[in-house]
N, C-alpha and C positions, 0 to 999 in steps of 0.2 A: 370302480367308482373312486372321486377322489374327495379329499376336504371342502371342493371349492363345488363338486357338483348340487343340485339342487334335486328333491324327486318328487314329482307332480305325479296324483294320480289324474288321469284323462277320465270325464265324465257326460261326454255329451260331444257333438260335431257340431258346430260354430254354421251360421253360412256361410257359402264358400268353399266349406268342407273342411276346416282346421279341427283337430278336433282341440276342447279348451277345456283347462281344469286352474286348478288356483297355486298362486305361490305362498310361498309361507309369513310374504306381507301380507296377505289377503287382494293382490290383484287378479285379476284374470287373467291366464295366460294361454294365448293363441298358438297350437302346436300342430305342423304340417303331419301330414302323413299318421297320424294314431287316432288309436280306435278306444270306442267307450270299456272302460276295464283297464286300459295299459297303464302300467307302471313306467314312467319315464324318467332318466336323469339327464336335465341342462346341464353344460355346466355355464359358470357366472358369465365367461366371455359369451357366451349365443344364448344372451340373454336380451335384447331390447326391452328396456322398462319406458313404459311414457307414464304420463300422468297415474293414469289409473285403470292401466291393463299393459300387458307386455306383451311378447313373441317370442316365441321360444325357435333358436334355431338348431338346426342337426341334433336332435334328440335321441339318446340311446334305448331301447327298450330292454329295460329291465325284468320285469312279467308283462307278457301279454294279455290282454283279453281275452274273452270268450270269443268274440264279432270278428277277432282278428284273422285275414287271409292272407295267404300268397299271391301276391298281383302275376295275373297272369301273362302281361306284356312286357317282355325286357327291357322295354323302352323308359318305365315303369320307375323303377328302379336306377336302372344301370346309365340312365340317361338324365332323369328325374323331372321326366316333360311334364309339361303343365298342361297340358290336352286333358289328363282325366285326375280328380283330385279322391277317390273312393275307392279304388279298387282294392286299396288293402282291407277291404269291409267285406263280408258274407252281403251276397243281394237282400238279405230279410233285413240285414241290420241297414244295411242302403233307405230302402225305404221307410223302417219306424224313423230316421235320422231327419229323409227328408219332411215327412208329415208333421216333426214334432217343426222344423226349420219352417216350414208357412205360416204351422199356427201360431209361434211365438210371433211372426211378423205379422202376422194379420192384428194378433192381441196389442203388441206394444206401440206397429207404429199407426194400425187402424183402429186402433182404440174399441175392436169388436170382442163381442162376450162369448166366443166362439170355443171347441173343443176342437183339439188337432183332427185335418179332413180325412177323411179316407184317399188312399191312392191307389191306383189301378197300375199294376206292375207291367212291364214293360212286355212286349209279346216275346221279343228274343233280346238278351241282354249285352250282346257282341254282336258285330255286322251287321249293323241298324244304318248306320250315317248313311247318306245317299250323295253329302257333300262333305269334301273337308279342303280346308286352306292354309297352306304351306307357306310363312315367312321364310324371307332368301338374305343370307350374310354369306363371307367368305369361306365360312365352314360349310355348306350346302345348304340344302330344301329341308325344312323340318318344323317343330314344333317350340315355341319356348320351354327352357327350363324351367320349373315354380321357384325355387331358390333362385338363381337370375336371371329375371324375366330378361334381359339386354341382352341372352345367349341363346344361340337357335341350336339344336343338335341336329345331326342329317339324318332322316326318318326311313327305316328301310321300309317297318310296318306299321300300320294303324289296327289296332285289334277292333277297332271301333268300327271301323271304316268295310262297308259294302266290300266282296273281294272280287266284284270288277274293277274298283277304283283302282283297289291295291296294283292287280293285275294293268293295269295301264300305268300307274305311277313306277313300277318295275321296267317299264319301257322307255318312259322319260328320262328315268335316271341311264337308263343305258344310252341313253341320246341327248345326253344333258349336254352337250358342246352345242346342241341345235337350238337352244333355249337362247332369247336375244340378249342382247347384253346389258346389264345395270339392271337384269330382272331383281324385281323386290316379292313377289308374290306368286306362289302358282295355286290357281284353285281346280279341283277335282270334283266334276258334277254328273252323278246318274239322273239323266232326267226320267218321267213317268213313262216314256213311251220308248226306253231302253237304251238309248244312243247316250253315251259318252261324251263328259265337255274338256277340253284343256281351256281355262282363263288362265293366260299371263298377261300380270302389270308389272312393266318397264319402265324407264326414263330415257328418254332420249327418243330417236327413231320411231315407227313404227314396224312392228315385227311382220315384215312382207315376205320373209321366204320362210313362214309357217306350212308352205306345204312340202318342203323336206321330211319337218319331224312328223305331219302324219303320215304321208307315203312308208315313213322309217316304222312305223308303231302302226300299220296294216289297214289305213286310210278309212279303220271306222273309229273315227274320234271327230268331233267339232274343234277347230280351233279357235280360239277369240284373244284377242289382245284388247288391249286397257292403259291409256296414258296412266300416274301414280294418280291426276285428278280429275279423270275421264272417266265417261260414260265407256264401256267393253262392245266392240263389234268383232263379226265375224272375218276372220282372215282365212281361214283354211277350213273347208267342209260348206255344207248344207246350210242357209240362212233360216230356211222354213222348217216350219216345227213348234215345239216346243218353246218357250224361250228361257235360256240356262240361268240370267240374270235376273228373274223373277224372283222373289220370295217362296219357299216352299219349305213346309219342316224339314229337318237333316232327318229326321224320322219319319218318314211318310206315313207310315202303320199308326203307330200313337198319335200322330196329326190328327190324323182322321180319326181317330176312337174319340178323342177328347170334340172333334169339331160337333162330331154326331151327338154327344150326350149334351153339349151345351145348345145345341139348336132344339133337340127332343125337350128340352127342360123350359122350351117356351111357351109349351102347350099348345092349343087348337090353334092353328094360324092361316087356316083354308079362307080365302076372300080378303085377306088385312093385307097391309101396306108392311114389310117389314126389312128395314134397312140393315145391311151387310156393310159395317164402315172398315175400312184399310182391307178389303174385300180379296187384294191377290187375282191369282187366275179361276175366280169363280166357284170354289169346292161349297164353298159356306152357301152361296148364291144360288145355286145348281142342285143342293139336298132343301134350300125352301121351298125354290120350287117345284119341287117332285112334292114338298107338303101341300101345295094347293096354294100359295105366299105369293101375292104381288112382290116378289122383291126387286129391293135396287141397291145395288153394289159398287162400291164406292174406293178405287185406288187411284194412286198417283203416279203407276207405274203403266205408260202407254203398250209398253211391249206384253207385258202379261194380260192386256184386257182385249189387245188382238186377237192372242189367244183363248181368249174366253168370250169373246163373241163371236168366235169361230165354232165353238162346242156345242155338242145338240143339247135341248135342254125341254124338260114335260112340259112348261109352261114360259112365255116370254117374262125374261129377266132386262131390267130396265140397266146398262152398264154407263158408267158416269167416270170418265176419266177428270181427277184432280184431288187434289189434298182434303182428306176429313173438314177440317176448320173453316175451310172456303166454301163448301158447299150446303155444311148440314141446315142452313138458315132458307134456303130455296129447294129444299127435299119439301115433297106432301108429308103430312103430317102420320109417324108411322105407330103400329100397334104396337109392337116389338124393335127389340133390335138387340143386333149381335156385333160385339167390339172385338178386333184382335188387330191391337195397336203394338207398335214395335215397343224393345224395351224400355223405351223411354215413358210412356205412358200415352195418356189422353194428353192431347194440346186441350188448353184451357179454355180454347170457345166452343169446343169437341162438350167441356164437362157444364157451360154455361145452359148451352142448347139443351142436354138432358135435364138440367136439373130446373131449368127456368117454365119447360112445356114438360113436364116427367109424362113418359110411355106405363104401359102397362107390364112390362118384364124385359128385360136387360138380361144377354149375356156377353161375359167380358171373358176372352180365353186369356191370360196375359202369361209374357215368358219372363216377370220379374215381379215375385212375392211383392218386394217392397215399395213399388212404384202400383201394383192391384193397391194395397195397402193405403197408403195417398190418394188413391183415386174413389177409394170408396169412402174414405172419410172427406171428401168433399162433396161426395154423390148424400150424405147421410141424408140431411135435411127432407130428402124428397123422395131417399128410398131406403128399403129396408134388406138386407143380405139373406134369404130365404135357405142357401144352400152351395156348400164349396166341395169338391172336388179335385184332388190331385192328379196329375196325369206322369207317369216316369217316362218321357220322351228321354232322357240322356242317360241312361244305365252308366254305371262307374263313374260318374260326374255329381258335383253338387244340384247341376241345374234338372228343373221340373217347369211343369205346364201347369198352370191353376186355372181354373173356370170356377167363375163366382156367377151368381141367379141371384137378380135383384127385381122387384117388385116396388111397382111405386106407391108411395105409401099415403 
């Protein structure tokens, strides 16, 4: 240690997964990679001060914590990808980190009188992904660094990542001359019904002699190309199926556990009207109606409702292809309803409609605390938050699945 270093003790993970403790002005100061317990020394140059909190960069650890582990991916470390921001944390400390990280956001920016949720832990904590997507620069396919996001390192493995993916991304790379040129993106997709996806997006061209590389990687792969600001079609393989560019958790397991208890938590629904909005390829739709649920299902993605009105189903599901906002005004008027809107949240005639006719129970799965947060404090006036739930869909990452039950009030 030197004269000029600084030592923050770390007491808490930040969202996003920093973990943050204070400097000796009394800022906050945001530190990658530590854990709650560690003794750490800045020093003054990787220090960013702003107003009234800092960032602490390249931190030494002086004593460790208790929470603290060995990242089990060399990528981890030795590379310092930004793919997974936790793993130097024990999985128990993963999780009190994440419940305490919703409920502070729930409290501060939805103003609710709430006590951090309970979380349902992950079914298996590695090889969950079913997708991952690989930025492309001159140094190969891989992952941003979190120190400079502007840098991609070449990814041999994803510890995260399904090990068929792996195992065909091992093929790629052995045929990476076959990849078209000016590729900026390769994404790796296990779909539900087993088959393997290659999406590459390029610039220039379209990628027409896509069936070298899967001929070369043993012709059970889909290939799909993708302009940088294009819709993805099939080049190489089977069009029918599945469809790859559909919405689908990277956790399919934890999808479903969270989908199930946020529909179970809408009560009796046999004979009622109950809407499914940004609905997907039907999972949310397809367990109402097995409840006995008029339901009607509601995405803007043509390709995945093909799909799902393809699917057998215990009772007819009404499928409504277009945008939440555009349609919920000409929906029959429903008992229930189930949200699972992208990160962004609810569009705002999405939160007018419920709060102007309020339903009798709302469930909202949302994939970002702080935008549920927002949206509930603008649902207040009309409803009341009955009960939240966390879900750990991304083991070794900041990110989590919340389901909020709301009641109208």
């Amino acid at each position: 240690m030197t004269g000029d270093d600084e030592t923050v003790a770390i007491t808490g993970i930040a969202a996003g997964g920093d973990g943050v403790g204070r400097l000796a002005d009394g800022r906050a100061v945001f530190v990658p990679r530590t854990a709650p317990g560690d003794q750490v020394a800045l020093a003054a140059g990787g220090i960013e001060r702003r107003r009234s909190w800092a960032r602490g960069r390249d931190a030494r650890i002086v004593a460790p914590g208790p929470d603290r582990a060995a990242a089990a991916c060399p990528h981890y470390e030795g590379d310092r990808c930004g793919g997974c921001q936790l793993q130097h944390l024990v999985y128990p400390a993963q999780l009190a980190a994440k419940r305490r990280i919703v409920g502070d956001t729930l409290r501060r920016i939805g103003k609710l009188a709430l006590a951090d949720p309970e979380i349902e832990p992950a079914l298996r904590p590695w090889r969950y992904r079913a997708m991952i997507s690989l930025a492309v620069d001159r140094h190969g396919a891989g992952f941003h660094r979190y120190d400079h996001a502007e840098r991609v390192f070449p990814l041999v493995d994803c510890h995260l990542a399904d090990e068929r993916l792996m195992a065909l991304w091992a093929g790629v790379r052995a045929h990476a001359a076959e990849l078209p040129p000016r590729t900026e993106r390769v994404t790796l997709r296990l779909d539900r019904e087993g088959r393997r996806h290659l999406i590459v997006t390029s610039a220039g061209e379209p990628w027409l002699p896509a069936e070298r590389l899967r001929a070369a990687l043993g012709g059970q792969v889909v290939c799909w190309w993708a302009p940088p600001d294009g819709a993805p079609r099939v080049v190489a393989g089977p069009e029918a199926g599945f469809p790859a560019t559909a919405f689908e958790e990277e956790n399919p397991e934890m999808g479903a556990r969270a989908r199930a208890w946020a529909t179970d938590a809408l009560g009796e629904v046999a004979g009622r009207v109950v809407w499914d909005l940004y609905g997907g390829v039907g999972d949310t739709a397809v367990r109402l109606a097995a409840a006995g649920a008029d339901a009607i299902s509601v995405d803007a993605d043509e390709r995945a409702l093909a799909w799902a009105r393809a699917r057998p189903v215990p009772r007819p599901v009404r499928w409504i292809a277009g945008r939440a906002e555009d349609v919920v005004e000409r929906l029959p008027e429903p008992h229930a309803v189930v949200l699972t809107p992208p990160r962004g949240g609810l569009h705002w005639d999405v939160t007018l409609r419920l709060s102007g006719r309020p339903v009798a129970r709302i469930a909202y799965v949302s994939r970002d605390a702080a935008t549920l947060a927002r949206d509930l404090t603008r649902l207040a006036a009309t409803y009341r938050v009955v009960a939240v739930r966390v879900f750990d869909l991304f083991p070794q990452t900041a990110h989590v699945a919340t389901v909020a039950v709301l009641e109208g009030a």
